[in-house]
C-alpha positions, 0 to 999 in steps of 0.5 A: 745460372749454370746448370751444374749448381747445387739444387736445394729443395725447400718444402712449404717455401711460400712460408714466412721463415722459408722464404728468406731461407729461399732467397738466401740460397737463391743469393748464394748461386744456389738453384732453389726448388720450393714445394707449396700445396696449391698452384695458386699459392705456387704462382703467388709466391713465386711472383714476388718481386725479390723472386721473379729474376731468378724464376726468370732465369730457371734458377728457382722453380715450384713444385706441388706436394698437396698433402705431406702426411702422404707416404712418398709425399715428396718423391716427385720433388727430389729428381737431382736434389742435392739438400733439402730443407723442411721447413712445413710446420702446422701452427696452432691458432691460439685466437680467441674462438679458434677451434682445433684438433690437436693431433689431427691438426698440429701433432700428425702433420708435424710429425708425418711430414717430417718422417716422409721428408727424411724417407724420400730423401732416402730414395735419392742418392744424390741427397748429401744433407737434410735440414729440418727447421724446428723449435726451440719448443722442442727444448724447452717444457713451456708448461713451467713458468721458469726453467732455471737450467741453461738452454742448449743443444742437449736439452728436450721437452719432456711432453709425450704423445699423449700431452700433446692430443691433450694440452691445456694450451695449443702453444704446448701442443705444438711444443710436444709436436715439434719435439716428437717431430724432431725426436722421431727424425734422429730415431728414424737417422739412427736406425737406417743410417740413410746415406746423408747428414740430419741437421735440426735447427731450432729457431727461436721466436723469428722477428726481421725484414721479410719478402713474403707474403705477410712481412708485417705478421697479421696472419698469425707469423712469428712476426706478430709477437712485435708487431702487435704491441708496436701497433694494436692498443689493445694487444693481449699480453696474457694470450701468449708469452712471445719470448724470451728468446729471439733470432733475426730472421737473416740469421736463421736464412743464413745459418741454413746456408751455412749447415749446407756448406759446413761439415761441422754442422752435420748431425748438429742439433742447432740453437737459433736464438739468444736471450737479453738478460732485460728485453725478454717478452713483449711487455718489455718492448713497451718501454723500448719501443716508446724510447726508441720512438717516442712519437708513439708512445701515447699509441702503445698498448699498457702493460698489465700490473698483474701479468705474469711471463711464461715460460721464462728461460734462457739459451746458449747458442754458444755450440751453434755459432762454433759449428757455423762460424758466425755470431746471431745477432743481439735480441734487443737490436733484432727488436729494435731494427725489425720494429723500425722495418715495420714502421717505414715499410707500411705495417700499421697501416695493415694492422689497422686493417686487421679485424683479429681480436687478439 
């Protein structure tokens, strides 16, 4: 690998979506420089199989930012960066007895570590563009059953500061962090003009193939919104919705490929995600998932009679393809192909295992 590559800077790359935005880069014959908090996360994630050649070769290194709420967290890791991609984002944890503070836990890092992302790539003049992976929570007011308005790059959730130390759900309280994250982030662009172009993606709920470190979803990724009702009978319809919109892994590493490469992407807000007017939430997989694989079907878990989806939305990425120049792919086929990826590649085996009452 040539040294005169472009280097990429990804923050919390062991993540479950940040590594496929790793590879993705690493396949383009881009030089990667992934940050994680501990060394033995660092040398975990970097032992890999799909990243070991390129460790080998000095195409990809890791580098420690322990705390990102730190002001100047990131300043040791953008010597000679030419993008960055911030990807850490504090998830709450919705299973039965987790206790969490909201603004300690979910809200503060949220917010800080994007701010002190955007603020030392500003110290650095080779930066030419900062990606910063959000949510379409950040769209979207997931305390209404349904939003009858059409999802795209305009729309926000209104949740304020307050709601979110305070919602009655921590799927809402991390729906107002990213959205206070990302609003601050365009506020921050705005009033100091730094030298390089702010892109936001928004991804929606992220299903696909993965190289990481819990491909199957146990550990409470975005993967588990398929694979629980794929393998645990008695997955929890009503702990949380799962939906309705949807975004194959490969497309969200792709896109953030392609926002560095095209100019249209730059100061984009970008919807990473479709709607299926049928297949919009996990209770609606049972009926694919016993067509598709009937030899499961006696295994599948039953759908409540009573069971109300929510928030129900949809969203148009119509903007979004036009600024990168591709189609993502249809949510039902994203299901279909990703579900068939965790039946071959052991993943009932792992959630066998699983001890997590969800």
């Amino acid at each position: 690998m040539a040294a005169s590559a472009e280097l990429v800077l990804i923050s919390g790359v062991n993540g479950f979506v940040a590594t496929e935005i790793a590879l993705a880069f690493l396949q383009a014959g881009y030089r990667v420089r992934g940050t994680v908090r501990t060394q033995a996360k660092a040398d975990g994630w970097i032992a890999l199989p799909a990243f070991v050649p390129f460790a080998a070769t000095g195409q990809l290194q890791v580098v420690l930012v322990s705390d990102i709420v730190k002001p100047g967290a990131f300043d040791n890791a953008l010597d000679g960066v030419d993008y960055v991609t911030h990807t850490i984002a504090q998830l709450p944890d919705w299973r039965p007895g987790v206790q969490q503070d909201m603004e300690r836990d979910i809200l503060r890092p949220n917010i800080d570590g994007t701010l002190n992302a955007l603020k030392s790539a500003a110290k650095f003049s080779a930066v030419k563009k900062v990606i910063v992976l959000g949510s379409i929570a950040a769209a979207v007011d997931l305390s209404l059953p349904k939003i009858d308005e059409l999802i795209t790059e305009k729309s926000w959730n209104p949740a304020d500061y307050e709601y979110g130390k305070n919602a009655p759900h921590p799927l809402f309280s991390y729906g107002a962090s990213k959205k206070l994250a990302e609003e601050a982030a365009w506020k921050y662009v705005e009033e100091t003009k730094p030298h390089y172009a702010l892109i936001t993606a928004l991804a929606c709920y992220v299903f696909g193939a993965s190289h990481g470190h819990d491909p199957f979803g146990v550990n409470n990724a975005s993967q588990q919104w398929l694979a629980g009702p794929l393998f645990r009978s008695d997955w929890n319809f009503k702990g949380a919705a799962g939906g309705p919109a949807y975004v194959d892994l490969q497309d969200v590493a792709r896109a953030h490929v392609l926002a560095v490469q095209r100019p249209e992407a730059n100061g984009k807000r970008l919807i990473l995600g479709k709607t299926h007017p049928t297949v919009r939430f996990p209770s609606d997989y049972i009926s694919l998932f016993a067509r598709a694989f009937p030899e499961r079907a006696d295994k599948l878990p039953k759908v409540p009679e009573d069971l109300v989806n929510a928030p129900d939305f949809d969203v148009d990425p119509s903007a979004t393809e036009a600024a990168l120049g591709f189609r993502l792919r249809d949510p039902q086929q994203v299901i279909l192909d990703t579900a068939r990826w965790l039946i071959e590649n052991g993943a009932e085996e792992a959630w066998a295992k699983a001890k997590t009452s969800y």
